[in-house]
Structure formats: C-alpha cells, structure tokens
C-alpha positions as CSV (number, residue, x, y, z in Angstrom):
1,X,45.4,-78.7,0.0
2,X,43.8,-82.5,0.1
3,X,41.1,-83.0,-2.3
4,X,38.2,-82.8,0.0
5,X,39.0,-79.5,1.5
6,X,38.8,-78.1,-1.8
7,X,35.3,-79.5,-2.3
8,X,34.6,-78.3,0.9
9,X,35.9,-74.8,0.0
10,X,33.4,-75.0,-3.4
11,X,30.6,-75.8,-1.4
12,X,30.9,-72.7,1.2
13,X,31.9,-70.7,-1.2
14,X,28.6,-71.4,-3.2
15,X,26.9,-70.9,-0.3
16,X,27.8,-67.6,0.6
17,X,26.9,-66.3,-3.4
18,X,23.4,-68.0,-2.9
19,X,22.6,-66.2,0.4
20,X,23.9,-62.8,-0.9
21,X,21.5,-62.7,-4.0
22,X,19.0,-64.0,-2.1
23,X,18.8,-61.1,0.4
24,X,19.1,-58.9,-2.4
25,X,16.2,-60.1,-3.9
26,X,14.0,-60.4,-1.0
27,X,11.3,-57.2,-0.2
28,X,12.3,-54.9,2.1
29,X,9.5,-55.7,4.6
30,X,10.6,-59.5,4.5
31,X,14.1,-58.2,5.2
32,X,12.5,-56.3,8.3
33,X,10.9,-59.2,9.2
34,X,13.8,-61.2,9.8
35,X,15.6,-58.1,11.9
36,X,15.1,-57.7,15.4
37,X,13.0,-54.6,16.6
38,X,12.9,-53.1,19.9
39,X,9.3,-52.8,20.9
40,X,7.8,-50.1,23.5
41,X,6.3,-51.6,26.3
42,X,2.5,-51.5,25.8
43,X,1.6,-48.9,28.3
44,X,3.9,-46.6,27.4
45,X,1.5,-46.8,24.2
46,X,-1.4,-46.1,25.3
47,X,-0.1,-43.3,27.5
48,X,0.7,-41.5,24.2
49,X,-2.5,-42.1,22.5
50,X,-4.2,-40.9,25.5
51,X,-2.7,-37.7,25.8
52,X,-2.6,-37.1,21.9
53,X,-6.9,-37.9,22.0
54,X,-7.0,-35.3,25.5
55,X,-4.9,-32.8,23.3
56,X,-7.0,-33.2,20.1
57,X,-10.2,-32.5,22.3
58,X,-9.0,-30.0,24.3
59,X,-7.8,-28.0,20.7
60,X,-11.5,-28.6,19.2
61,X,-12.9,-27.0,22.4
62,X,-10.6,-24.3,22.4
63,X,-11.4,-24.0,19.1
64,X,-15.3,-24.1,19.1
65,X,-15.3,-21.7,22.0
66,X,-12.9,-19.3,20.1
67,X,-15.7,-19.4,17.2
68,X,-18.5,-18.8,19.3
69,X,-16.5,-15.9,21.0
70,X,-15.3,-14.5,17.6
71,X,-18.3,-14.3,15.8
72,X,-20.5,-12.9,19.1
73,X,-17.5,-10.3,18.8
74,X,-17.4,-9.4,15.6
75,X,-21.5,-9.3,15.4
76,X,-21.2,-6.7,18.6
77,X,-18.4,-4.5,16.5
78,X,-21.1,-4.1,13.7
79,X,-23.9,-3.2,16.1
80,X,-24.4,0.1,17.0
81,X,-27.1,2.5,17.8
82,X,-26.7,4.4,14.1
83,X,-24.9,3.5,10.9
84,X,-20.9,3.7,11.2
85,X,-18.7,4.0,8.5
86,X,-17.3,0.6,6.8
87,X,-13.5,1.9,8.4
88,X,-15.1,2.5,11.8
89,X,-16.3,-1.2,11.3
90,X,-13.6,-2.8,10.0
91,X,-11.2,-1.0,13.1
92,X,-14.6,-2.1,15.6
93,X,-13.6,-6.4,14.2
94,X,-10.0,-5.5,14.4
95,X,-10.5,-5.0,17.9
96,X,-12.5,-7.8,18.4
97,X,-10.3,-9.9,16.7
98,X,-7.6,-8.3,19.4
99,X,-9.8,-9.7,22.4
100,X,-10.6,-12.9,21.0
101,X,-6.9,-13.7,20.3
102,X,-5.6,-12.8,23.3
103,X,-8.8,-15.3,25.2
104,X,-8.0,-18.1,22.9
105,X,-4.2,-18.4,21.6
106,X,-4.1,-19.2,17.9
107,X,-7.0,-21.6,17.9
108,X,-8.8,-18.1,18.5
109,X,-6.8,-16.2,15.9
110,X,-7.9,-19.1,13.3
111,X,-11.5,-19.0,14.0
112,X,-11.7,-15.2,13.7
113,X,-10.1,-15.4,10.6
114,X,-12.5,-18.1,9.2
115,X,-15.6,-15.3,10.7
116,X,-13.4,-12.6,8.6
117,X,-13.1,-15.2,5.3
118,X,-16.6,-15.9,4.9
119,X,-18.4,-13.9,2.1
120,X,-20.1,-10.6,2.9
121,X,-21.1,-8.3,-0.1
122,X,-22.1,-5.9,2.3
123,X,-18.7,-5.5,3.9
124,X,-17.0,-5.8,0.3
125,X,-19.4,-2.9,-1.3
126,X,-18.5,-0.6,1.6
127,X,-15.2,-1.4,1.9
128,X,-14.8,-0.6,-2.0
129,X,-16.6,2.9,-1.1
130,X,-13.9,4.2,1.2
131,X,-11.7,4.2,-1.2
132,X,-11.4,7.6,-3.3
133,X,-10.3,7.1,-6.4
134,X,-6.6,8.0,-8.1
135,X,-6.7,11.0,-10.2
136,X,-4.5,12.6,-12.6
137,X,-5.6,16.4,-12.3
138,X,-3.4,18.0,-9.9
139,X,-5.9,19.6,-7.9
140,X,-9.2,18.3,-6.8
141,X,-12.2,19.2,-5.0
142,X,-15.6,17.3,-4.8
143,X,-18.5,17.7,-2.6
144,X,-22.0,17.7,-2.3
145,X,-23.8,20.9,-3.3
146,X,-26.5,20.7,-0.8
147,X,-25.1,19.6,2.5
148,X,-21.4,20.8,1.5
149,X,-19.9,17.3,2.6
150,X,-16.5,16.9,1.4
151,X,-16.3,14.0,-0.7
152,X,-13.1,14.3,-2.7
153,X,-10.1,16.2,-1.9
154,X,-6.3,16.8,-3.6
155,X,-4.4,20.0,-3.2
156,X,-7.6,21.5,-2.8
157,X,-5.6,24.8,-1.2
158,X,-3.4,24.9,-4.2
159,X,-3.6,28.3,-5.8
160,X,-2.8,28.6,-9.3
161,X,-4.0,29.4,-12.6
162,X,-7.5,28.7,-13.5
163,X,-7.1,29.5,-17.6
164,X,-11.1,30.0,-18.8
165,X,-13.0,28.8,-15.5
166,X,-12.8,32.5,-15.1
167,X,-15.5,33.2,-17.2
168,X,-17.6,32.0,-14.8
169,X,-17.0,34.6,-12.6
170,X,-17.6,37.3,-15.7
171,X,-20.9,35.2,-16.5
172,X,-22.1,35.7,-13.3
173,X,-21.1,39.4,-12.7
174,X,-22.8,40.0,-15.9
175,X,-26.1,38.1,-15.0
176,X,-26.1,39.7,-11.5
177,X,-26.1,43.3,-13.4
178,X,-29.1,42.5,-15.1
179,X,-28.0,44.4,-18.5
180,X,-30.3,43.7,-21.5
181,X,-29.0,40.6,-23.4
182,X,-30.5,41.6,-26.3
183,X,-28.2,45.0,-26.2
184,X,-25.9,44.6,-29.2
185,X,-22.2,44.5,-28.7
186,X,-19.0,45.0,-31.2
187,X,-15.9,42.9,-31.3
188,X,-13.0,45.8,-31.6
189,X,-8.9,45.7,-31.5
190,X,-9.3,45.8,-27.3
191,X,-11.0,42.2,-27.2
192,X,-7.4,40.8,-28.9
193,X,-5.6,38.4,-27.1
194,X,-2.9,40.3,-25.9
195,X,-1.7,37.0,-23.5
196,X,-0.9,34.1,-25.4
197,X,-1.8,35.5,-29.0
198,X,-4.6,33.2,-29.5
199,X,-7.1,34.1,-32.7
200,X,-11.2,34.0,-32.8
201,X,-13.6,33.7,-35.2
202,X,-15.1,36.8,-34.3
203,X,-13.3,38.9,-36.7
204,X,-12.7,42.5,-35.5
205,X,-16.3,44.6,-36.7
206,X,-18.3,41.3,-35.6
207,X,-21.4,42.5,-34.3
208,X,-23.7,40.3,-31.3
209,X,-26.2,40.9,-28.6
210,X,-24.8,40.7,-25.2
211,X,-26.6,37.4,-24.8
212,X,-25.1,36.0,-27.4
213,X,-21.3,36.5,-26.6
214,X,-22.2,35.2,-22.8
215,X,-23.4,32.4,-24.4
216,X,-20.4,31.3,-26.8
217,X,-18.4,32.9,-23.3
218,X,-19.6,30.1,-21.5
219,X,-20.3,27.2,-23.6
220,X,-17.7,27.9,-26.1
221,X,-15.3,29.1,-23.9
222,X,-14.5,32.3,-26.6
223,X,-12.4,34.8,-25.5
224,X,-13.2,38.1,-27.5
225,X,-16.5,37.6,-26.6
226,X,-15.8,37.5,-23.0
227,X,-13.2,40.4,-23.0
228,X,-16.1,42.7,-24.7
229,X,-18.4,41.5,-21.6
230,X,-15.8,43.3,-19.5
231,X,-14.9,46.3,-21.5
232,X,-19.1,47.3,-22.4
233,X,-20.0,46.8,-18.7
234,X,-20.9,50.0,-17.1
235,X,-18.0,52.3,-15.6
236,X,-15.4,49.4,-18.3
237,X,-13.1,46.9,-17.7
238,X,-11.1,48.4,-14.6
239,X,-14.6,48.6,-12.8
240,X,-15.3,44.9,-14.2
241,X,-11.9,43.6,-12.4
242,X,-12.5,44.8,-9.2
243,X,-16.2,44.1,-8.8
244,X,-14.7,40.4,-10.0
245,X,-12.4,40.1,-6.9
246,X,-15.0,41.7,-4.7
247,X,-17.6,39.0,-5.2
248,X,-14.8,36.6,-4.8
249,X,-14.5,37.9,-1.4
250,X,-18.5,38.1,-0.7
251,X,-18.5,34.1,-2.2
252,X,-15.4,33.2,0.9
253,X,-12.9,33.1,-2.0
254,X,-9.8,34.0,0.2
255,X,-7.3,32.5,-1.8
256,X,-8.4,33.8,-5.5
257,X,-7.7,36.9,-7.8
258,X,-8.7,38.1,-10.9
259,X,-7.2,40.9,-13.1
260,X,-9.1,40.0,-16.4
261,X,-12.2,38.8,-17.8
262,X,-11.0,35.5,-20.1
263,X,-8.3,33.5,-18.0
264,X,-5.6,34.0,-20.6
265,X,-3.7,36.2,-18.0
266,X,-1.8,33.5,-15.9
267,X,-2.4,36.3,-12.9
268,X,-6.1,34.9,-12.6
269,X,-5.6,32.3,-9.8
270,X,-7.3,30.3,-7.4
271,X,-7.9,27.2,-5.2
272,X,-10.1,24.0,-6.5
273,X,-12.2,24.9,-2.5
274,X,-12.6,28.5,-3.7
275,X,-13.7,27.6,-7.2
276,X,-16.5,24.9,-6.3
277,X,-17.9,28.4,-3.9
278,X,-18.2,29.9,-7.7
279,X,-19.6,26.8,-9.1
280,X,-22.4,26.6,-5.9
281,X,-23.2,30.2,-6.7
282,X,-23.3,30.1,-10.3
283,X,-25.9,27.2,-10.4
284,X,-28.4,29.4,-8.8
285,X,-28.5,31.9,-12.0
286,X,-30.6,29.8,-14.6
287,X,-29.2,31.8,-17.2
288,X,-26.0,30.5,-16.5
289,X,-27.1,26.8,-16.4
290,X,-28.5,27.0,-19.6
291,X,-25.7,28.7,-21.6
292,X,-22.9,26.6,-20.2
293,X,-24.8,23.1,-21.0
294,X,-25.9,24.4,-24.5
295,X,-25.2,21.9,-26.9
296,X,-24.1,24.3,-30.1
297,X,-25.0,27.9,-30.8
298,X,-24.9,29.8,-34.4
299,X,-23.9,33.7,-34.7
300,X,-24.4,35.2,-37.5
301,X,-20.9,37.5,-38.3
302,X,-21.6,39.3,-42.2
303,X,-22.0,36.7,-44.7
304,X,-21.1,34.3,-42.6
305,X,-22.8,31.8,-40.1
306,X,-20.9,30.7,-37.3
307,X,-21.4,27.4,-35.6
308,X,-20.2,27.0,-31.8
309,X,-20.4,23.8,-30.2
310,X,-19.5,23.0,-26.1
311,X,-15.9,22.4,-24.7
312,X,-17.3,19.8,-22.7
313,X,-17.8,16.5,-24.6
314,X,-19.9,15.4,-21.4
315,X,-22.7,17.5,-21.9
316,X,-23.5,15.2,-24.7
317,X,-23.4,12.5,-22.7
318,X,-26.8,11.1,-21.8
319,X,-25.4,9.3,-18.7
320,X,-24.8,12.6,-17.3
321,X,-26.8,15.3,-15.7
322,X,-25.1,18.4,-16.1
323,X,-26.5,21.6,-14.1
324,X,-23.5,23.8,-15.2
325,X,-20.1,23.4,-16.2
326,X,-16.8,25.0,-17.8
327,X,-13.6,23.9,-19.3
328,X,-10.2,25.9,-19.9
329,X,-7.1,25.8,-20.6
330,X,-3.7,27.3,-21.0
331,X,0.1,25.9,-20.5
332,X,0.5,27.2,-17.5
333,X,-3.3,26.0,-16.3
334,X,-3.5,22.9,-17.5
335,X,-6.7,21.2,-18.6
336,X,-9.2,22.4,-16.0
337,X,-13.0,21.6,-15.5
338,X,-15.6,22.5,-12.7
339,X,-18.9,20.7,-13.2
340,X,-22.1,20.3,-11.3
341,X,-24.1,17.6,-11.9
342,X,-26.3,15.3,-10.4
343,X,-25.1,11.6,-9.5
344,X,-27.2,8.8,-7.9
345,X,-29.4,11.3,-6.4
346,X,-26.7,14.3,-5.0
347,X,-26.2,17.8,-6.8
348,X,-22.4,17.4,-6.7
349,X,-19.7,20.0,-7.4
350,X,-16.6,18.6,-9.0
351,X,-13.1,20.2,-9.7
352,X,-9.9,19.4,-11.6
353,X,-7.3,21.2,-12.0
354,X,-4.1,21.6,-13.7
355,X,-4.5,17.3,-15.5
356,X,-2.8,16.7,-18.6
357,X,-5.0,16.6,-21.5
358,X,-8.6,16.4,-22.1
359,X,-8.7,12.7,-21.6
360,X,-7.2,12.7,-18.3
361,X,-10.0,15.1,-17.1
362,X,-12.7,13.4,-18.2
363,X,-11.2,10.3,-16.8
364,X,-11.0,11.7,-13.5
365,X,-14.6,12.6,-14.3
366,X,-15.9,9.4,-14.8
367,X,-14.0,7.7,-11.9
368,X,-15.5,10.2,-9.6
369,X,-19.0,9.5,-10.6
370,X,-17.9,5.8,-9.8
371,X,-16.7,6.5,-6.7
372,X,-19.6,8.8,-5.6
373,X,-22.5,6.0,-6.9
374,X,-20.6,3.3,-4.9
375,X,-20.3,5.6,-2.1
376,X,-24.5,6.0,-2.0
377,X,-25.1,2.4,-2.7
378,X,-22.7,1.3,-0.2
379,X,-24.9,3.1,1.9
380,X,-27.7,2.4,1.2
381,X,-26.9,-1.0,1.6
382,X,-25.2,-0.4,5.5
383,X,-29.1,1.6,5.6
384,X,-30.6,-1.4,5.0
385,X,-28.5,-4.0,7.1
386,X,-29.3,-1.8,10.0
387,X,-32.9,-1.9,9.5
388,X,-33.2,-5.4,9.2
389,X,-30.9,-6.3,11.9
C-alpha cells in the first residue's frame, strides 16, 4: 500500500470514531431531530380532536343528566307518606340506583354512587340501628313491655333449663295467695338441696317471716328459703307444683314446666318467649319489684346476723333502671338473667339464657341497651327528617 493511501486510510478512519462518539453524546431529542418522521396529514388531525371534544361533551352530559336523574331518584326512594325503616330505604335507593343505571350506562352508575358517597348521619345512625347486636347467651328474647314489639330474638323457642329464674314463678304464686308476710317460717331438713348438694346460710332451726325468705328468694337468689315458700303454702309443696305449671298455662307458657320451687332440679324448663310472659306479669306485683331490686337485706339467724346482697351487680348501677330482675344458675342452665328495665324511654323485657359466665351476661346486657338506645334515636332522628322534609 503507497504512502498516501495509508494517510488516506488514517483520515477515514478518524473520521468514523469522531462521528460515532459524537452521536453518542448528542440528546436524544437532537438525535430525533435529525431522523425522519412520518407526519399525519393535517385533517386527519383535527378529525381526531374533534371527535375526542364531541365524546368528552357528550360523557359530561350523560353524566350531568345521570346526576340529576340519580339524586331525583334516590330523594323519591326516601319519600313516603309515613316513616319506613332504614332497610326498606336503603332497598327503595338500591332500586333507584337499578333504574338510573340501566337510563345512563356507567356515567349513571358513577353519579349514583357519588349521591350514595356523600355524608349522611341520618342514613349512617339508622343503618347502625338495624343491626342487632352479637350475643353470647344462647338464648335471647327482648321486647318491649308495653306494645310487645319484638326487638331481639335467638333461640327464643329453645326449651331448657332455667336454674333460679324459677323463683320468679314461686314469688309470684306466693304474692298472688296473699299469705301474711309477716307469718314466721322454719328452715327444716326438707328445704336441703337434694339436687346439686349446694349449702345455705340458713342453718337448719333458722327461723324468718315469710317476707323475709321471699325477699332473700328473689334478690339473693337462696334456695332453702325458697323451697320453705313451697312446702308452708297451704295444701304443701305437691299443691305448690301444680298451681306453678297451671299459671304457666294461664300466662301462654306452652313450652314451660316446673316440678320444684328453686330451679336446682334441671326438670324446671322453659323458652326465653315464655319466660319474658313471667317477667311482663311479675312487674305488675310491686312486692315483687321491690324485693328483686333490693340492694342487700339482713336476717337475723340466733346469734348471728346475716347480710344478703343482690345477684345482679346491675342493680347497682346508676345507669340502669331496673323494675325487676333475677339471675341463676346451674351447669346444666348456664348463667341466666331476665330483667325489666327501662331504656331511652321503653319498659323493656330482656332474656339470656344458657351464656357462659357472669361477664358474658352482663355483656349481652349492656350491648342490648346499646342497641335498643340507637334503635330510638335512629328514630327519632328518621321522625324528624320526615317532619322537616
């Protein structure tokens, strides 16, 4: 090779290795620059941009009309000539959503669901109402004493044993005879607990007016005392029994029997409906009221004076209002409670049955109180919507 090829060779070389960093170098949009890009034609443009502006209106129309249509239809769901419930409402703007979707496509669906997103503490407070709350106690039964409206119900047929809410039943059968309660009464070997072996401390040769062992019967839940109830009333305790299970026939209580006077006997069974009957018709006898809310009772027995204090730690409370109440217990029962009390303006009868401990009950207790006071406010706050509408 001659000596100015090979200079000639250097040079292109060179050359090349310049170009090659310098595109490396360069930006990409000066690189893009240089290149060659196929352009639409112009109208083809602004044939796009037309029909994307028509589309975009056409959406915010369907959209506007879908809002206007939605909330006309929701406000019509809510109105009626009396107060529905919040489900009946809720089901009435289901609906509505339903017609709205099927007028507007999915620019309708969205606009009902931004009517349905916006804030209403109206909707939320009833909505929370027709809930009833989750409860431990097997068995359930809550209603309003007055107008009997069902307001809680579990297993409410269930029959089984009812442990001491059968002194009730001897409280009542005993204030319905009208027997002096200041008659004096004597604990003897027959008022043993021949069940479940349980002790008292009435000793036998204790000695107490017939008042007195109703009252530790009822708010103490003792069971000598309420075993001599049955065995001093008049014809004894065979007589007692069976005038028990016929006024649980004359009170509608189809699915209950007793066959003694203290609930130890897992044979004394019954229903949470049949038992808030009981509870109705015990809260008409003030005696009965008054022993079974007492907060503690003293009984003299010899030397000895005997403090009593109530089963039910709720009685205490001074967020309740207790008319009447009574607690028992046995294995086989369960904790067990009946109550009637007054919440956010309603006499109402409450019933648990068969829950696991003492807690658990008066859990339950407490949530339906909750549950009952949201209930009223909610409403009273539908009430007032109504009015003002």
């Amino acid at each position: 090779m001659t000596h100015g090829k090979l200079q000639w060779l250097r040079r292109a070389t060179a050359a090349l290795s310049l170009g090659v960093t310098l595109s490396l170098m360069a930006p990409p949009s000066l690189m893009a620059a240089g290149a060659s890009v196929k352009k639409k034609p112009v109208a083809a443009q602004k044939v796009k941009a037309q029909a994307k502006v028509k589309a975009v209106g056409k959406a915010r129309v369907v959209s506007a009309r879908a809002k206007r249509s939605a909330a006309k239809a929701v406000v019509q769901a809510k109105a009626s000539p009396r107060p529905q419930s919040s489900k009946a409402r809720r089901a009435a703007v289901i609906a509505a959503k339903s017609a709205a979707v099927a007028g507007g496509g999915l620019a309708a669906a969205s606009a009902v669901s931004a009517v349905e997103r916006k804030p209403d503490n109206r909707a939320d407070a009833a909505a929370g109402a027709d809930e009833p709350p989750k409860l431990s106690a097997n068995a359930v039964f809550v209603m309003d004493q007055n107008s009997r409206e069902v307001l809680v119900s579990k297993n409410d047929k269930a029959v089984m044993p009812i442990a001491s809410l059968t002194k009730l039943m001897t409280g009542l059968l005993v204030a319905d005879a009208k027997l002096p309660l200041d008659e004096e009464i004597t604990i003897t070997e027959d008022d043993l607990d021949i069940y479940k072996g349980t002790g008292s401390r009435l000793s036998v040769g204790t000695r107490l007016t017939r008042g007195e062992a109703m009252h530790l019967a009822l708010m103490s839940s003792e069971n000598r005392a309420a075993h001599a109830l049955g065995r001093t009333y008049p014809g004894g305790m065979l007589n007692f029994v069976r005038l028990m299970n016929a006024k649980a026939a004359e009170l509608g209580m189809r699915d209950t029997r007793y066959v003694e006077p203290t609930g130890l006997s897992v044979e004394n069974r019954s229903s949470a409906r049949d038992l808030a009957l009981l509870v109705a018709a015990a809260y008409q006898r003030p005696l009965l009221r008054e022993f079974s809310t007492s907060q503690g009772y003293a009984v003299e027995s010899g030397r000895r004076v005997l403090q009593y204090h109530n089963s039910n730690r709720l009685t205490a409370d001074p967020k309740w209002d207790i008319g009447l109440q009574k607690t028992g217990y046995i294995s086989e029962a369960g904790r067990c409670m009946v109550m009637s009390a007054k919440l956010a303006g309603r006499q109402v009868i409450m019933v648990f049955l068969d829950a696991a401990d003492k807690s658990a009950r008066i859990g339950d207790a407490q949530r339906v109180r909750r549950y009952v006071e949201s209930v009223v406010s909610a409403d009273a706050i539908e009430r007032l919507a109504w009015r003002k509408g």
